[in-house]
N, C-alpha and C positions, 0 to 999 in steps of 0.2 A: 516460373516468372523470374525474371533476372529482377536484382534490385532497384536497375535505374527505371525497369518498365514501371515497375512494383508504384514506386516514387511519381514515375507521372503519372500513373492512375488513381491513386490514390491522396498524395502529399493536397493539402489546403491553405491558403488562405483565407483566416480566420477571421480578419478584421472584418468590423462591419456586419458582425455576426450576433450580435448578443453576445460576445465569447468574453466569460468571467477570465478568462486568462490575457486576451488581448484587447478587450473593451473596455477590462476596467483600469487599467495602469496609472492613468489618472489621475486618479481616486483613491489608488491604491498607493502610488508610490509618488505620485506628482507631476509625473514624465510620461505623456504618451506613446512615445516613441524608443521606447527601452525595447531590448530584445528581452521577449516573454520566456522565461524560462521558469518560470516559478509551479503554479498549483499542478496536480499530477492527473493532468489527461495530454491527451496526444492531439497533434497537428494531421491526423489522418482520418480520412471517412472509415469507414465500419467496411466489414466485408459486403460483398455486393448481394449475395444472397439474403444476409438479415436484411436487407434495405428492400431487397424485397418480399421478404416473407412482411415486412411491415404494411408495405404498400397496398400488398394482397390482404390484411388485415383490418386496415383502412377503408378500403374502398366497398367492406361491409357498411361502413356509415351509420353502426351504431355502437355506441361505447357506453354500454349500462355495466350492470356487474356480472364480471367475470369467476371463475375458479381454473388454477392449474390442469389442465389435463392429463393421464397416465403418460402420455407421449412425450412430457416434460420431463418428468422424473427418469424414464429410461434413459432419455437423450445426457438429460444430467449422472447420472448411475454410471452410466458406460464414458461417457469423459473420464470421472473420477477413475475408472478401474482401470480403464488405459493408460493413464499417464502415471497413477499415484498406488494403482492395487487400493483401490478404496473404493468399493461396492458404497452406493449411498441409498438407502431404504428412504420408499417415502412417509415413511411414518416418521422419522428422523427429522424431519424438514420442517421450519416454519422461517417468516419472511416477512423483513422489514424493508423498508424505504431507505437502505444506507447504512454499513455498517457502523457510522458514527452514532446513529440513530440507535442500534441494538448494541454496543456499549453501553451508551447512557442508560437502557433500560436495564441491563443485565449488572451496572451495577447498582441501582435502585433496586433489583428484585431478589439479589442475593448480597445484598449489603447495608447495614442500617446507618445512620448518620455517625458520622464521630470514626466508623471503623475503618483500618488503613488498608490501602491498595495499593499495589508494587507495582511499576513501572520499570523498564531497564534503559537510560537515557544514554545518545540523545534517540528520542525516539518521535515519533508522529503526534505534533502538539494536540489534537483534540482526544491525545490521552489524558492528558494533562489535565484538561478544562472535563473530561467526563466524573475524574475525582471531584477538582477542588467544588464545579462548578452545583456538585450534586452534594456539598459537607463530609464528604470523606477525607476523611488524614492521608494527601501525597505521599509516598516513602519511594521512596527513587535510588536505585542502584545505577552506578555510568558502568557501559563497557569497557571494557581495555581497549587498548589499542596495541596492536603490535602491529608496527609497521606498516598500517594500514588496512590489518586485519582485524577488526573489530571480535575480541572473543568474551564470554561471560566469569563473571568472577564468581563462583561458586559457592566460595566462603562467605564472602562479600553478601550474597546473596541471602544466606540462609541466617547470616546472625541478623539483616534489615528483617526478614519476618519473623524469626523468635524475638527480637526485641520488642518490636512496635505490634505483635499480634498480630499480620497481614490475614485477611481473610479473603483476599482475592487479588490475583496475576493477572494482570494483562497484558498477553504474549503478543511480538510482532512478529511475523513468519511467512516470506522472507522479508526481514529488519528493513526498515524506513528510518532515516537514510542512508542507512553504513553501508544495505548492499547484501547483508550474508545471508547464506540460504544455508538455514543451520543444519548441521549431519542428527543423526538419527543418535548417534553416542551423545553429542550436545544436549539434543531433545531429551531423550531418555534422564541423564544429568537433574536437569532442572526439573521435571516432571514429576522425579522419584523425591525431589528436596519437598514441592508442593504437596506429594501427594502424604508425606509421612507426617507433614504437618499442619493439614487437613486444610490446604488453599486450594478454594478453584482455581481452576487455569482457564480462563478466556483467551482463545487464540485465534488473531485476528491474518487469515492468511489470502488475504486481498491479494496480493501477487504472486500467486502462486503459478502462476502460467508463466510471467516472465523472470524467464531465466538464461543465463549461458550457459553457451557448449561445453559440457564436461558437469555441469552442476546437477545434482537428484533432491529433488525438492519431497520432501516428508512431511505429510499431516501427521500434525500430532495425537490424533486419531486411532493411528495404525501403528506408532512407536510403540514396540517391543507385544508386536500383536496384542494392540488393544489394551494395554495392560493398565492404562492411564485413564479411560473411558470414565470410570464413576466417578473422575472429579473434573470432567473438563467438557467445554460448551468450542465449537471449533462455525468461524463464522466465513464465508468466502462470496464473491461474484464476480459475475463475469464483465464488472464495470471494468477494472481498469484492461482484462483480457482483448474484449474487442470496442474501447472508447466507447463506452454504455452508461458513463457515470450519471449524466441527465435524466436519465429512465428511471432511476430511482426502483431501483430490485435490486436486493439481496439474500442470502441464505442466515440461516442459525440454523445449523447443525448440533444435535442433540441426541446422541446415541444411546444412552442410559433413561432409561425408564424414570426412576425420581427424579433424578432432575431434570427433566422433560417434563412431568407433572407439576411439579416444583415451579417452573417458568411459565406455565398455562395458565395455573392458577393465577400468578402474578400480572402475565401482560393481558390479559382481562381485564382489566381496571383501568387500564393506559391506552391501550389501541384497542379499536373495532374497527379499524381500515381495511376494504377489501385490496386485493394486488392489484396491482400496477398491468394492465391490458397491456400493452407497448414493450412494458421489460419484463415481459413473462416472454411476450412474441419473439423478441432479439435474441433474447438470452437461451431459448432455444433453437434458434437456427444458429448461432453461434456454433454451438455445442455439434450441432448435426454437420455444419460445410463450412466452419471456420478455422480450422488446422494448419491449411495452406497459408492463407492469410496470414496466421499468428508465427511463422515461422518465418515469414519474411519481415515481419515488425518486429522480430526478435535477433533476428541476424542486423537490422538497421542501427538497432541499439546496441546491442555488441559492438558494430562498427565502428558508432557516434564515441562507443566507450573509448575504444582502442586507439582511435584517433588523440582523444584529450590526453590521453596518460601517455601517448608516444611525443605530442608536441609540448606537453607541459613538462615532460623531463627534459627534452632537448634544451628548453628554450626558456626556461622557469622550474629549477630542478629542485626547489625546496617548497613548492608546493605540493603537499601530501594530496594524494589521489587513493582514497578509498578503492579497495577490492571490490569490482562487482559483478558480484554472483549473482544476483536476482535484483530486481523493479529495474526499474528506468529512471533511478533514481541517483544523481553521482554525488557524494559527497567529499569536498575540500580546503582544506586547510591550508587556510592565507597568512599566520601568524606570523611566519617568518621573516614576512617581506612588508606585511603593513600593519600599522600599530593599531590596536583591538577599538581606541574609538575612531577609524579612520576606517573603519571596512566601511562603513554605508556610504560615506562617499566616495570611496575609491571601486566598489562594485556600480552605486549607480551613477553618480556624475561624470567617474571617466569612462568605466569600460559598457556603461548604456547598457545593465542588466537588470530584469526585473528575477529574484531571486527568494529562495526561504534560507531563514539566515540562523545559522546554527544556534543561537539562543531560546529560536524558540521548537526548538525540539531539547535544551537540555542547560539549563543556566550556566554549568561548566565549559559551552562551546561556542562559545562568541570568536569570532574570527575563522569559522570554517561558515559555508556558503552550500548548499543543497540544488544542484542542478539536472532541472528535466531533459535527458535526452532522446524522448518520445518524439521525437519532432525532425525537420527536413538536413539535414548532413550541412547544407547551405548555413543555417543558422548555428548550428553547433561549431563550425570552422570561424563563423565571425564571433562569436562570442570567444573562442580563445583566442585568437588575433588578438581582441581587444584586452582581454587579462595580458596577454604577452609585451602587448604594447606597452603596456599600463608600468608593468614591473620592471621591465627594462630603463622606463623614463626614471621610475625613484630614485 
C-alpha cells in the first residue's frame, strides 16, 4: 500500500471523539484550537484485522471473566523472536493495565520508602511522579547531548548510585523523548554498572516497534545473551505499536525465577484484576496481521521526521532537532531563538501548538518542546510553518 492510500484509509479525525489529545485542549492548555501534537498516541485507526478480530469478539455479547489463551502467548513469542531474537515463555508473563501502572507497582514492591531510584533525564514524566509520588528519593542523571545525539554519562551514572545508594533503574528503551534506540554496547554498559552494584533494572520498552530505517532495537533481556536477567524486570505493549493505548493491556516480563516470585508475592496484595477482554483480543491480532500496517506507520514518521529536520534547518537553522531513531516522538530545542520564559507563549499563542514541554521530562530542559509525529503529514507541515513563521518574525 502506498503511503498516500495508507493515509486515506486510515488517517482520522479525532475531534469530537472523547479524544484526550484533541478534546481536552481546553482544559488543558486554554485553547481549543491548538494543533494537537502533545500525549503519545496516533491520529490513525488500528489495523483493520484487529478491528475485526474485536468485532468478531463483541458480537459474543458476553463480557464476564476471561484468561489469555495459548494462542496469545505464541502469537506474542514469535513477534518477539522475529524482530528482537527474544523467544518470550509464558510463564515469563504477567499483566497490567499500563505500563505506568506496573512502574508504580514495581517500585512499591521492590523499593521501600526513603530508598533512591535513578532516572536518566529528560526522560518520560510519570517516571518522575512513580518515585517522588510513592516517597522514594528522585536521583536523576541528564544525558549528553552531542549534537543532538543524546548519549549516557557512565561515570555520571555510577558515582549518582554509589553515592545515594540507588536500589533501582528505571530504563527508557527506546528513550522518550530524545529518540535513541540504545546499541547493545550502551546496554551492556549500564546494565553491567547496575548489575555489579546490585540495582534492578526496570526497562521500560513501550516503543519498541517504532523505529527507523537502519536502527536494531535490543531488549535488554537478550544483551550479551541474557547475561543481565537476574537483576532485571523488561516491561512492553503493543499500545503504542498499533494505537491500543485505551485498551489498557500490558506485559511485565520476568525471566528469572526470584524475582518473578519475588513480584507475585508482592502484586497479591495490590491487584486481583482479571485482564482486559478487548486488549488481550487486539493485542493479539496485532501480533498475528499487523506487520504491514506497522510498516507504513513507521515509514509516515520517518517521513514526518525528515521533513522537520530538512525545513527547520533550511529555514530556522539553530533549532536543535533531536536524532530519531525510535518512538514518534521528536524532540527540540528553541533556546536559541526564544528566551526560556517566553516558550509557552511563543509555542502556544503564536505558533497554535499543543505540546509537552521539555521541563517536564527533566528540570534542566526548559526551552526544548516534545513533538508527536504519529499523525497526518498535513498537520506536521503546518505545525512547522508556524514555528518557521514564528522565528522568522522575532
Amino acid at each position: 500500500m502506498t503511503i498516500q492510500n495508507f493515509l486515506e484509509k486510515y488517517a482520522i479525525d479525532r475531534h469530537n471523539t472523547h479524544s484526550l489529545k484533541w478534546d481536552e485542549l481546553e482544559k488543558r492548555y486554554g485553547d481549543p484550537d491548538l494543533i494537537s501534537m502533545w500525549v503519545a498516541d496516533m491520529d490513525f485507526k488500528t489495523e483493520d484485522k484487529i478491528i475485526e478480530k474485536m468485532v468478531e469478539r463483541v458480537k459474543q455479547g458476553v463480557f464476564g471473566y476471561s484468561f489469555i489463551p495459548d494462542e496469545y502467548f505464541e502469537a506474542f513469542s514469535k513477534w518477539m523472536t522475529k524482530r528482537y531474537h527474544f523467544p518470550i515463555e509464558k510463564e515469563w508473563v504477567r499483566f497490567s493495565n499500563g505500563l505506568v501502572t506496573a512502574i508504580n507497582w514495581l517500585v512499591n514492591g521492590f523499593t521501600r520508602k526513603g530508598d533512591a531510584v535513578l532516572i536518566l533525564t529528560p526522560v518520560y514524566y510519570p517516571f518522575h511522579h512513580a518515585v517522588t509520588n510513592n516517597a522514594r528519593k528522585l536521583v536523576t542523571v541528564d544525558l549528553v547531548n552531542d549534537n543532538g545525539k543524546y548519549v549516557m554519562d557512565y561515570m555520571a551514572i555510577e558515582k549518582a548510585i554509589v553515592e545515594n545508594g540507588v536500589k533501582l533503574f528505571i530504563q527508557c528503551s527506546p528513550h522518550n523523548p530524545v529518540g535513541r534506540v540504545w546499541t547493545e554496547e550502551e546496554l551492556d554498559k549500564i546494565l553491567e554498572i547496575c548489575k555489579e552494584h546490585h540495582v534492578l533494572v526496570v526497562s521500560d520498552e513501550i516503543h519498541q516497534d517504532i523505529t527507523m530505517k537502519g536502527q536494531k532495537f535490543i531488549p535488554a533481556t537478550v544483551v550479551a545473551d541474557g547475561k543481565y536477567r537476574d537483576h532485571l524486570i523488561t516491561l512492553n505493549s503493543a499500545s503504542k505499536t498499533f494505537n491500543l493505548a485505551g485498551l489498557l493491556h500490558s506485559h511485565i516480563i520476568i525471566s528469572d525465577d526470584k524475582i518473578r516470585e519475588a513480584y507475585d508475592e508482592f502484586v497479591k496484595r495490590i491487584n486481583q484484576t482479571e485482564i482486559n477482554i478487548m486488549g488481550y483480543v487486539a493485542t493479539q491480532a496485532g501480533y498475528e496481521y499487523g506487520e504491514e500496517w506497522l510498516n507504513n506507520i513507521n515509514e509516515i514518521i520517518e517521513s514526518n521526521y525528515n521533513f522537520v529536520k530538512k525545513e527547520l534547518k533550511e529555514k530556522a537553522p539553530h533549532i536543535e532537532v533531536a536524532d530519531l531513531e525510535g518512538t514518534y516522538l521528536l524532540f527540540l530545542d528553541l533556546r536559541k531563538y526564544v528566551k526560556l520564559e517566553d516558550i509557552g507563549d511563543f509555542v502556544q499563542k503564536k505558533c497554535k501548538l499543543a505540546v509537552d514541554y521539555g521541563e517536564w521530562f527533566g528540570e534542566n530542559f526548559v526551552g526544548y518542546i516534545r513533538l508527536n509525529l504519529a499523525t497526518h503529514p498535513e498537520y506536521v507541515q503546518k505545525a512547522v510553518a508556524n514555528i518557521v513563521r514564528e522565528i522568522q518574525a522575532l
